[in-house]
PyMOL Python script that loads the backbone (N, CA, C, O; Angstrom):
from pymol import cmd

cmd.read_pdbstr("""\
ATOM      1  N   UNK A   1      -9.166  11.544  29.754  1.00  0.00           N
ATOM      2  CA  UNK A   1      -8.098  12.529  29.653  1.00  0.00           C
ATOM      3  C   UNK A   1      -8.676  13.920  29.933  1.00  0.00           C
ATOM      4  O   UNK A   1      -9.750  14.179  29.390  1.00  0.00           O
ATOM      5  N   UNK A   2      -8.016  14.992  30.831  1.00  0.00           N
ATOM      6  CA  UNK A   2      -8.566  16.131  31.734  1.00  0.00           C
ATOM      7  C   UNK A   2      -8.080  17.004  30.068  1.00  0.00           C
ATOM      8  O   UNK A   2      -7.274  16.571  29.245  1.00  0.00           O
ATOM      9  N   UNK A   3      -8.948  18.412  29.980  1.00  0.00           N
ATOM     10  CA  UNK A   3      -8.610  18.620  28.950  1.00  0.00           C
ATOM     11  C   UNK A   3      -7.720  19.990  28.857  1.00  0.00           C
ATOM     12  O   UNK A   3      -7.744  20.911  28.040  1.00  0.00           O
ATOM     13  N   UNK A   4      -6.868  19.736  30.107  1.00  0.00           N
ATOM     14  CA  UNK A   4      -5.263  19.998  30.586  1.00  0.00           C
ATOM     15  C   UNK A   4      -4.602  18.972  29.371  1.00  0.00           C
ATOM     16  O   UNK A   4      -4.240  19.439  28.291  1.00  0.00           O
ATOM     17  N   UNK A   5      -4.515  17.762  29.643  1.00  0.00           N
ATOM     18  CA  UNK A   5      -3.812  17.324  29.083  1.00  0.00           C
ATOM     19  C   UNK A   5      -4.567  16.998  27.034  1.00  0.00           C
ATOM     20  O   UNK A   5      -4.056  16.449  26.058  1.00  0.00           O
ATOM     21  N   UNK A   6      -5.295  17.367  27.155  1.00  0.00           N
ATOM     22  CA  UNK A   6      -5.355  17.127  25.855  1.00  0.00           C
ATOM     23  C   UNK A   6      -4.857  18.460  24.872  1.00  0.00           C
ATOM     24  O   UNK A   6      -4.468  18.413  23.705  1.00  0.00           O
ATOM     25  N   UNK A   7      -4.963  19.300  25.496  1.00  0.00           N
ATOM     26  CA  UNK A   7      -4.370  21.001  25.248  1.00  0.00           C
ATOM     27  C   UNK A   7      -3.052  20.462  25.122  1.00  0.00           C
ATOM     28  O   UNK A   7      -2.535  20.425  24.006  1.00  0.00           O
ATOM     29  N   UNK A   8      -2.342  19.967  26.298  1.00  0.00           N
ATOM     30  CA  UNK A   8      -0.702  19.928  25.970  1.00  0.00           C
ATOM     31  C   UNK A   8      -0.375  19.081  24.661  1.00  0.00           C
ATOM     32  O   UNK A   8       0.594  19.402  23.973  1.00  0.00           O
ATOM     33  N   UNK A   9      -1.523  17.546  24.169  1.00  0.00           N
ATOM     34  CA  UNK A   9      -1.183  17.149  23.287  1.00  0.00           C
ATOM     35  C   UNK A   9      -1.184  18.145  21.929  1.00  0.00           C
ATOM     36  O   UNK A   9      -0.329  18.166  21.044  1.00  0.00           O
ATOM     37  N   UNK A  10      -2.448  18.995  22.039  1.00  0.00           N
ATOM     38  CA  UNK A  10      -2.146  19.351  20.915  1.00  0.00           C
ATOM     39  C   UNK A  10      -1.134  20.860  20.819  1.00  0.00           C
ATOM     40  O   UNK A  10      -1.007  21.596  19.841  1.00  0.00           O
ATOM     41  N   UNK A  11      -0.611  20.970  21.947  1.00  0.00           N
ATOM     42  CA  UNK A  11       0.667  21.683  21.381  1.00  0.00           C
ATOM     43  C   UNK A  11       1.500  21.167  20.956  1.00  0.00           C
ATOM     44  O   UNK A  11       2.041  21.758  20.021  1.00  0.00           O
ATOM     45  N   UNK A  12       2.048  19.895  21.339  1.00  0.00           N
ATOM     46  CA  UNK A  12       2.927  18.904  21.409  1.00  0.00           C
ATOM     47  C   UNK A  12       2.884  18.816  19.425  1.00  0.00           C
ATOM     48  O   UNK A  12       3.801  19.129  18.666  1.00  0.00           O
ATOM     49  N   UNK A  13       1.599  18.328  19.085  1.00  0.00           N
ATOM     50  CA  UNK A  13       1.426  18.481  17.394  1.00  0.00           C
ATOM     51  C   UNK A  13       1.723  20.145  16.787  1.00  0.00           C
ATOM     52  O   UNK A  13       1.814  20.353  15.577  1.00  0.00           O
ATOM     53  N   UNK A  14       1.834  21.092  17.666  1.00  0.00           N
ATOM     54  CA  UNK A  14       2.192  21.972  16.689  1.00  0.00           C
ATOM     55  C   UNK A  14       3.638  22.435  17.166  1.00  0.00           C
ATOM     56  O   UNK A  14       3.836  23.630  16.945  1.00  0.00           O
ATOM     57  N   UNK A  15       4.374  21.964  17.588  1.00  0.00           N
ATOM     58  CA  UNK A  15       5.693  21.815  18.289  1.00  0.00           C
ATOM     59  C   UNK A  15       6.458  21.023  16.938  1.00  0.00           C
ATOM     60  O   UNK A  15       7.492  21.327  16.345  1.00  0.00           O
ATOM     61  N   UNK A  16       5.588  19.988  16.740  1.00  0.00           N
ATOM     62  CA  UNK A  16       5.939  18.966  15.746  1.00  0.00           C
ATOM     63  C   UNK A  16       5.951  19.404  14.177  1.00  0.00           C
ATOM     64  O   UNK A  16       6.155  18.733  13.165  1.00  0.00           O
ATOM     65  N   UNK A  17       5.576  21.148  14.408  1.00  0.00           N
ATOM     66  CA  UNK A  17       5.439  21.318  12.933  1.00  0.00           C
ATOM     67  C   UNK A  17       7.053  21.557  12.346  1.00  0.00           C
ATOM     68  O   UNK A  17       7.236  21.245  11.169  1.00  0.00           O
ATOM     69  N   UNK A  18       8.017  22.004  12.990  1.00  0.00           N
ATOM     70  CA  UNK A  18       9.277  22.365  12.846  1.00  0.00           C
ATOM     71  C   UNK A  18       9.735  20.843  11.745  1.00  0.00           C
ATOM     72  O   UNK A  18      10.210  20.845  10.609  1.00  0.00           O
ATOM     73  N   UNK A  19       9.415  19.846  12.510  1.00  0.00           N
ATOM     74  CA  UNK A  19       9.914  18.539  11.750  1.00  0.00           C
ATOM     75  C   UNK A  19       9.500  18.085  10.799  1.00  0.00           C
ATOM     76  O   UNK A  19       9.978  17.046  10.345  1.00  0.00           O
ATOM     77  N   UNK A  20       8.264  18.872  10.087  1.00  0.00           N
ATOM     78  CA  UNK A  20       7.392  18.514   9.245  1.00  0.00           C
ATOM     79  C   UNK A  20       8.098  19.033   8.150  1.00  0.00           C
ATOM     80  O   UNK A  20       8.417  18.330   7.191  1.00  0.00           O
ATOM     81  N   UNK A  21       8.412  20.471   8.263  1.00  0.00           N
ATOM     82  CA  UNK A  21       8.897  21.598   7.280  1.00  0.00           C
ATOM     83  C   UNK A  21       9.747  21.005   6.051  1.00  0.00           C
ATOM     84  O   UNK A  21       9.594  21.369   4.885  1.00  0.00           O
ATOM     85  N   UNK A  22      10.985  19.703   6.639  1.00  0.00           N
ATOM     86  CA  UNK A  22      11.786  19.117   6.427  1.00  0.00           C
ATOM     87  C   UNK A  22      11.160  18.131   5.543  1.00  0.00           C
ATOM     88  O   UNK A  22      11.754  17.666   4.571  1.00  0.00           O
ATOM     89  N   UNK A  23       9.909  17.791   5.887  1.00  0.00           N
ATOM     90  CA  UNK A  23       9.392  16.613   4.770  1.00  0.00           C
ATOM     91  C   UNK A  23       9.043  17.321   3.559  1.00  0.00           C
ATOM     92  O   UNK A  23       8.787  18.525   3.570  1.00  0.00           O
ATOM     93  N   UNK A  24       9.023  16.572   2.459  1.00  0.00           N
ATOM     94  CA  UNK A  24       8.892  16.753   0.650  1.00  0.00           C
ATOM     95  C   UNK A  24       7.620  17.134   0.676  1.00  0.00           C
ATOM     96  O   UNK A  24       7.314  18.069  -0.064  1.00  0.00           O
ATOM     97  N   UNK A  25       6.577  16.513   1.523  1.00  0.00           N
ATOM     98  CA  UNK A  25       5.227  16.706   1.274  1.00  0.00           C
ATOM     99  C   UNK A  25       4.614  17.895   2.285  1.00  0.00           C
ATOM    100  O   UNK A  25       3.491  18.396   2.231  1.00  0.00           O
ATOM    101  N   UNK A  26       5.671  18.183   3.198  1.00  0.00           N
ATOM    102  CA  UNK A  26       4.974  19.523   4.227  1.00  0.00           C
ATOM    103  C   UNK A  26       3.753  19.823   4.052  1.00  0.00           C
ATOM    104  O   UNK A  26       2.908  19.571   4.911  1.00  0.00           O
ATOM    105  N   UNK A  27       3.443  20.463   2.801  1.00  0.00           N
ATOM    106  CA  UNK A  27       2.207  21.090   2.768  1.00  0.00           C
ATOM    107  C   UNK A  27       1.006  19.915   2.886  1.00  0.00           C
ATOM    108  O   UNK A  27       0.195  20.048   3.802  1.00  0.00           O
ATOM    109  N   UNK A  28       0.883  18.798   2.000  1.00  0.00           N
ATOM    110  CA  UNK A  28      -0.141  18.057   2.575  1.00  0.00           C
ATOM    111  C   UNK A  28       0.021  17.711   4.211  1.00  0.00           C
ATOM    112  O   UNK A  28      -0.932  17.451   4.947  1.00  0.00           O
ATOM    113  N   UNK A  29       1.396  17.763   4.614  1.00  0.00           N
ATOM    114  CA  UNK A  29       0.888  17.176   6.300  1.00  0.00           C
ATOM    115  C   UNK A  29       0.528  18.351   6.848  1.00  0.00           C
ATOM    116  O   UNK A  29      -0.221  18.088   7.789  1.00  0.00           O
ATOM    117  N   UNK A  30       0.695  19.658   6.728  1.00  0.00           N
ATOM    118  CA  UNK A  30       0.601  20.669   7.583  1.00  0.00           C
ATOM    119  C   UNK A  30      -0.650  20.761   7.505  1.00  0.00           C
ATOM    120  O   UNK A  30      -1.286  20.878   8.552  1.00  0.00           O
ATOM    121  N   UNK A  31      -1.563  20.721   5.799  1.00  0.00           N
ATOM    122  CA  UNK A  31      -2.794  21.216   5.942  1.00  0.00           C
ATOM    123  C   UNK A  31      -3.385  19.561   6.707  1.00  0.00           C
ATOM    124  O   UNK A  31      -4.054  19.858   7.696  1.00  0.00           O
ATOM    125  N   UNK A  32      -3.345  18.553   6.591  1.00  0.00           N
ATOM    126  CA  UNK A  32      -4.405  17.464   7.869  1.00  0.00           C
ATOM    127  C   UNK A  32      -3.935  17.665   8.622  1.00  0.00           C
ATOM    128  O   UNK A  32      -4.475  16.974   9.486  1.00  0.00           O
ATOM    129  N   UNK A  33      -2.821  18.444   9.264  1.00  0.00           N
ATOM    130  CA  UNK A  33      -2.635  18.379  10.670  1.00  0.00           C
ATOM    131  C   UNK A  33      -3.361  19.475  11.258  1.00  0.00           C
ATOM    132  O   UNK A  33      -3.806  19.266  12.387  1.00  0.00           O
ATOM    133  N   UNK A  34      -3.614  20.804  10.637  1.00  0.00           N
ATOM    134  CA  UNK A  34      -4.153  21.827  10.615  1.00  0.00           C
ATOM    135  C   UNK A  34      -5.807  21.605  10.910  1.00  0.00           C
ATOM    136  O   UNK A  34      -6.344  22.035  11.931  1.00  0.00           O
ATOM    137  N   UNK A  35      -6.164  21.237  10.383  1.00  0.00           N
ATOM    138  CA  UNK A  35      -7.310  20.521   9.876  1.00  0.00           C
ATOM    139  C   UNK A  35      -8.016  19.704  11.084  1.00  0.00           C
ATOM    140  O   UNK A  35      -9.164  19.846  11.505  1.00  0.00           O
ATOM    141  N   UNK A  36      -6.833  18.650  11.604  1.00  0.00           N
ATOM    142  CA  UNK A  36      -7.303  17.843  12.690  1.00  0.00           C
ATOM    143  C   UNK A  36      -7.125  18.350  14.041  1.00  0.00           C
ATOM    144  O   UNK A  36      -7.912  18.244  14.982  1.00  0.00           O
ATOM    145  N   UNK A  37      -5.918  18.949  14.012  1.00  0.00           N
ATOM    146  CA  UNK A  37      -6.208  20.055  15.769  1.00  0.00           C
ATOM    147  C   UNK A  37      -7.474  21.344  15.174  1.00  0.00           C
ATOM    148  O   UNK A  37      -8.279  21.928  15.899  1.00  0.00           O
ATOM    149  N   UNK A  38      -7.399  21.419  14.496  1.00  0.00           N
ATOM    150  CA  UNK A  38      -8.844  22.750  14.736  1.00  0.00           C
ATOM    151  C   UNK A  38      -9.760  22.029  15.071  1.00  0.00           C
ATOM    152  O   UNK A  38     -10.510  22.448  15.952  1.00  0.00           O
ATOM    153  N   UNK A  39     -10.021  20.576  14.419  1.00  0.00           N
ATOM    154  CA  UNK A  39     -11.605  19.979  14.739  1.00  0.00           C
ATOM    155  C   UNK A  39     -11.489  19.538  16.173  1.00  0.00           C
ATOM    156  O   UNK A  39     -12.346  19.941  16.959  1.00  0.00           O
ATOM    157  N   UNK A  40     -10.304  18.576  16.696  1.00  0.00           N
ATOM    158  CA  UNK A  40     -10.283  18.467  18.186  1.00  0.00           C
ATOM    159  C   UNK A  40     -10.188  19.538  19.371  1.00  0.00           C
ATOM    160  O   UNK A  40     -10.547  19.401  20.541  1.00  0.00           O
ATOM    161  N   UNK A  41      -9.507  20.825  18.637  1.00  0.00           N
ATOM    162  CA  UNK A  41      -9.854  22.106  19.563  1.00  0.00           C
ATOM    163  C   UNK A  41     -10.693  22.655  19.861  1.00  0.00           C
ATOM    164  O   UNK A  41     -10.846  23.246  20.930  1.00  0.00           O
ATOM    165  N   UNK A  42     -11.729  22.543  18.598  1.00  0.00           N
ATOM    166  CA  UNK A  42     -13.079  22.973  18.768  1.00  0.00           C
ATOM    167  C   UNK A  42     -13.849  21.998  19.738  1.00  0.00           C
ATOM    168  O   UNK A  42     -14.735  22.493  20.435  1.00  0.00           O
ATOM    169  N   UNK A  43     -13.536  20.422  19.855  1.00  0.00           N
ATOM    170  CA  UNK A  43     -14.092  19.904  20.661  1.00  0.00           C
ATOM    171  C   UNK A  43     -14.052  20.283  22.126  1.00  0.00           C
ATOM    172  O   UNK A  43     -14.938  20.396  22.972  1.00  0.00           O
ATOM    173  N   UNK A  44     -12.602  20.460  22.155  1.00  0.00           N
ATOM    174  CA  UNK A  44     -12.128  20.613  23.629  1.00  0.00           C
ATOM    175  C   UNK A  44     -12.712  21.839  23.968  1.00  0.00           C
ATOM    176  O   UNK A  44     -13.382  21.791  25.000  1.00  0.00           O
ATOM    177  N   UNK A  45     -12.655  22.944  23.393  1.00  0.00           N
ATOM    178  CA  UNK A  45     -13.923  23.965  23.390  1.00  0.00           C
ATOM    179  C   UNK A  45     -15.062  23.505  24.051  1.00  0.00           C
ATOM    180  O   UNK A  45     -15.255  23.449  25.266  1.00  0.00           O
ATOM    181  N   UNK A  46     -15.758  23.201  23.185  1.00  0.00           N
ATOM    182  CA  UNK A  46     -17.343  22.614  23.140  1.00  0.00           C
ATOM    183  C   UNK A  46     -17.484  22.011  24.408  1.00  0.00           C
ATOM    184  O   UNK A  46     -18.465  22.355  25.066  1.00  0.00           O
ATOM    185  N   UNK A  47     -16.380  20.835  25.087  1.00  0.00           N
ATOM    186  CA  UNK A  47     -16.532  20.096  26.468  1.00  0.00           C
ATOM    187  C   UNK A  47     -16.914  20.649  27.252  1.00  0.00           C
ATOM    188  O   UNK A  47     -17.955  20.650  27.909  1.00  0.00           O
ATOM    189  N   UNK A  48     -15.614  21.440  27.216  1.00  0.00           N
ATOM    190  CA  UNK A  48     -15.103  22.767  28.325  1.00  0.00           C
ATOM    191  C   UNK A  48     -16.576  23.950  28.582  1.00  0.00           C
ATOM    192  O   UNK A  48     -16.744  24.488  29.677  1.00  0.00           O
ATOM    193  N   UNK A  49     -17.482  24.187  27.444  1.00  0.00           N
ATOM    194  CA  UNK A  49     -18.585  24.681  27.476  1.00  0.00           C
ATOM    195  C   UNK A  49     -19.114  24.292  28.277  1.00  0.00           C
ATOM    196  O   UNK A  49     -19.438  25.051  29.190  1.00  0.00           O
ATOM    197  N   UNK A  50     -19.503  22.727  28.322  1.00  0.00           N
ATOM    198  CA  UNK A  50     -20.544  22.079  28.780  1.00  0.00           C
ATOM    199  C   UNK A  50     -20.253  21.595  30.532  1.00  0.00           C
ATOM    200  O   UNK A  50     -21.085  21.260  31.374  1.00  0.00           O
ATOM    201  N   UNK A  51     -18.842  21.710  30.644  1.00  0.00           N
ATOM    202  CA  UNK A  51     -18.539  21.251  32.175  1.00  0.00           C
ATOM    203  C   UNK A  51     -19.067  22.357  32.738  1.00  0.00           C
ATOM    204  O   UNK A  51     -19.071  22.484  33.963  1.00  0.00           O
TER     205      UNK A  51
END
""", "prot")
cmd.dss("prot")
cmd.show_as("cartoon", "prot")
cmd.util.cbc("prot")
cmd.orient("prot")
């Protein structure tokens, strides 16, 4: 996956936060979701360094 498209996924997850808001537990999903696009952004970072 080009990391074009891995960028769009993770907008796609913060697009998805609107639907979250609505859940009882929001705050636990917002903070692992938070949590898991920073660590894969930083990857896509880090790639993008190295290409």
């Amino acid at each position: 996956m080009s990391i074009t498209e891995r960028c769009a996924k993770f907008t796609q997850l913060m697009y998805a936060q609107d639907f979250i808001e609505d859940h009882p537990f929001h705050h636990c999903l917002r903070t692992i979701k938070e949590a898991t696009i920073e660590k894969k952004l930083n990857l896509v970072v880090w790639r993008a360094e190295l290409a």
